[in-house]
N, C-alpha and C positions, 0 to 999 in steps of 0.2 A: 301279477305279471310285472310290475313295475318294481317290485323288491327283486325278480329273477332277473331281472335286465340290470337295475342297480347292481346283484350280485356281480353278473358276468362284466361287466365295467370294471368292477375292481380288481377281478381277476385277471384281467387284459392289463392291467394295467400295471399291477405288480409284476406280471410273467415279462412285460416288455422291460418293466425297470431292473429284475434282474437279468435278463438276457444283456441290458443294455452294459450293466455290473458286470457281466462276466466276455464281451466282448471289449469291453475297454478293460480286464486283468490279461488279458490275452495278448492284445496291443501290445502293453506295457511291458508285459514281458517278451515279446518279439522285436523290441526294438530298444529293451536293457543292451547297453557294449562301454565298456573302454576303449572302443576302438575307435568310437566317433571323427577322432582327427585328424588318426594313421595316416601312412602315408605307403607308400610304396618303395620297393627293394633299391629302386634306385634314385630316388630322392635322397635315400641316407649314405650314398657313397662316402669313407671314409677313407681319405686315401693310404693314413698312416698306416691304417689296419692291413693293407696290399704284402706289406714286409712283412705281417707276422701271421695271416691266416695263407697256406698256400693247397696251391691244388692238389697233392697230397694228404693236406688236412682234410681236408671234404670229401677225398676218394676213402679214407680212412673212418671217416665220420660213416658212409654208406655202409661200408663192410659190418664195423663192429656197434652201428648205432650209438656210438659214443669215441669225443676227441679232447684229448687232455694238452695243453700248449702251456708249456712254461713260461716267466723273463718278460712277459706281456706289457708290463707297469719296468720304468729304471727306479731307480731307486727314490728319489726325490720325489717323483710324482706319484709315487706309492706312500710314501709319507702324507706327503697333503693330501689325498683321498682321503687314507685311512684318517687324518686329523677332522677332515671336514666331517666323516662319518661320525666322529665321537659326539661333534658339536651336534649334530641331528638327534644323535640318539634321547636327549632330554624330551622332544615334543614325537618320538616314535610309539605309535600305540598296538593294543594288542593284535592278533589276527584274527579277521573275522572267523575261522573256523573255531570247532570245539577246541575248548582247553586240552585234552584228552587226543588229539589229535595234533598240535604245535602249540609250544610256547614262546615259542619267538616276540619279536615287537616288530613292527615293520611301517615301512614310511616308503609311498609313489612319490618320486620325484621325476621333474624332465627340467628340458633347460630352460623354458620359458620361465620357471616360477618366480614368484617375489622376491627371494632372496636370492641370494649369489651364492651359488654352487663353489667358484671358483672353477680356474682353467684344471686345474688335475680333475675333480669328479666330472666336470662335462667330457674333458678325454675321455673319460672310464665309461661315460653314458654313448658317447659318439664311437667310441670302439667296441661295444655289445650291440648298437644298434645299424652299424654297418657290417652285421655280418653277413644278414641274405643278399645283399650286392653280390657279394662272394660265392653265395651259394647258386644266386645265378650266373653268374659271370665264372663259374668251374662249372657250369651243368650239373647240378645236383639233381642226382635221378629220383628221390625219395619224394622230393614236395615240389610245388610250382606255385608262381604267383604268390608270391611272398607278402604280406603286408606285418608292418612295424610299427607297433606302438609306439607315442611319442613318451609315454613315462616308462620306466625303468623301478624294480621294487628293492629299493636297500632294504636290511635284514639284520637283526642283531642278534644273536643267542646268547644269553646270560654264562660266566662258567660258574655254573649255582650246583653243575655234575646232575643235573633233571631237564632241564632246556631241550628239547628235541622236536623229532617230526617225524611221525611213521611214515611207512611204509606207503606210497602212493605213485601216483603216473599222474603226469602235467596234463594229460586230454584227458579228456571226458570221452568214453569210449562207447559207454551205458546205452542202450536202443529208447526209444522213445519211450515202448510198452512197460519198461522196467523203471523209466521217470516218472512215467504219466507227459502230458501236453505240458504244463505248468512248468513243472522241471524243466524238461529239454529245451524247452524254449531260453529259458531265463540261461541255459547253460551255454548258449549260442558263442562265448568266446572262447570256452573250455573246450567244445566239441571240433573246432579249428586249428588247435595250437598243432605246429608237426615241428620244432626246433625250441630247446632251451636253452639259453647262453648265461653261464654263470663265472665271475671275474669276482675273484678274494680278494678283498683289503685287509688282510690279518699281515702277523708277522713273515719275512719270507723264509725266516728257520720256526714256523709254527710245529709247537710240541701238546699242545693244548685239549686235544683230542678232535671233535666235535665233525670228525671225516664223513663224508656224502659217499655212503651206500650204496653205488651201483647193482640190484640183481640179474644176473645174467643169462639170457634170454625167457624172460618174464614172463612178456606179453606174444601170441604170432599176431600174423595176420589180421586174424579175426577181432581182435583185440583181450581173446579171455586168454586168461593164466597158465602157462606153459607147463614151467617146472615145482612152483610155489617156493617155499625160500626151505625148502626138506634138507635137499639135495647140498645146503651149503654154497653153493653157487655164488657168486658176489665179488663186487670190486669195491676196495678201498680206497676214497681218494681223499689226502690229507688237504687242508682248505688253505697250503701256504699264499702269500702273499702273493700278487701279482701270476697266480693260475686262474686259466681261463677255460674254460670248458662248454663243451657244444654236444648233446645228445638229444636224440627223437624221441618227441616229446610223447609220440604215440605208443611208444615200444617200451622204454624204460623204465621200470619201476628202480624207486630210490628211497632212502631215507637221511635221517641228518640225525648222528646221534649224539649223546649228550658230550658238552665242553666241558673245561675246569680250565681255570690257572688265569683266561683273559676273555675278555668280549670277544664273539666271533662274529665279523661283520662280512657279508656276501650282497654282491649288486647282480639283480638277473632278469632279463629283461626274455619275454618269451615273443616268438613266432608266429602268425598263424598263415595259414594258405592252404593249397590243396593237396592230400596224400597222392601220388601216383597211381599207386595200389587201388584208390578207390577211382577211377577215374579213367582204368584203361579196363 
């Protein structure tokens, strides 16, 4: 009797230290985010940005889920971005996804950090992250309740002519069932994004190749695969200097194909908040 009681001890006691294991991996993963410090749409009011994103852009952005804005960056301050970015590029490291999936190098930056950005890259940071100001202050019908990361991800693509980034969509779209609990938990900032804003620091006569791949209604509703990329479907967009670009992070699949001739450097800072769609 005293060995079966012994048993059953043990057995209480392991089942609660794994339950106890797998209630604190569940935690942890329910409260994994970069978003910790965000901040809201209108905390990042930028006012410069008033001139160059206008209520057209965003009625434009609704329609085609994707907004292309020239001229963003003068001249000057497109230079010293793009300078500041080369000086980064020595301590930029891989990305956490498979090789086989991006070869890029990339580096979080915000304006707080240790070293000095300089006035051009925090413009460039303060002009991506005062976009959803805009997107509420035009009533953007697509998302609400906007919240903004306070870092921002520079991006380098070697022109080595192999550098790329398949084929993917900024959210996480995947049902629970199809992550499992584990997954979808951990993917809590991926499964929020509905806006991504991306501002080229390349040349502004870029010949280099290394263009962002728009496919042309990809994703519906629901978020599975529409057309698949058969049909040739797709938009070109060359990465020139000082272009600025704004598409739903839920809808568009993209890629980034390979460069040659120079570094292609890209700052793009993502979204998240509420879809409409899900919500009404």
């Amino acid at each position: 009797m005293n060995y079966i009681l012994r048993r059953i001890n043990v057995d209480v006691a392991a089942m609660s230290l794994i339950a106890a294991a797998a209630v604190g991996v569940l935690c942890e993963a329910a409260t994994r985010t970069s978003l910790g410090d965000a901040q809201n749409a209108r905390e990042c009011r930028y006012p410069p940005l008033s001139s160059i994103v206008t209520r057209a852009h965003i009625r434009e952005l609704e329609e085609n889920n994707v907004v292309v804005i020239d001229n963003v960056l003068s001249p000057y301050t497109l230079r010293c971005a793009r300078a500041r970015a080369e000086m980064l590029g020595s301590i930029m490291e891989p990305s956490p996804n498979d090789v086989d999936v991006r070869q890029d190098v990339i580096l979080s930056i915000k304006e707080d950090d240790e070293y000095d950005h300089g006035d051009a890259m925090i413009h460039c940071m303060r002009l991506l992250r005062g976009v959803p100001h805009l997107l509420d202050r035009f009533d953007y019908a697509t998302s609400r309740r906007h919240v903004v990361p306070r870092q921002c991800q520079l991006a380098l693509y070697r022109p080595d002519g192999g550098s790329a980034y398949v084929r993917h969509l900024d959210r996480c779209n995947s049902p629970m069932v199809e992550m499992g609990l584990l997954g979808w938990l951990r993917a809590s900032d991926y499964r929020h994004r509905v806006v991504t804003a991306i501002l080229y620091l390349n040349s502004p006569e870029w010949t280099g190749g290394g263009e962002l791949r728009l496919f042309d209604g990809s994703v519906d509703d629901d978020g599975d695969d529409k057309d698949g990329d058969d049909d040739g479907k797709y938009l070109d967009i060359v990465p020139s200097g000082g272009r600025l670009i704004l598409f739903d992070s839920s809808r568009v699949e993209h890629q980034v194909l390979a460069s040659h001739g120079e570094d292609r450097y890209a700052l793009t800072c993502w979204f998240n908040g509420d879809l409409v769609r899900e919500t009404e």
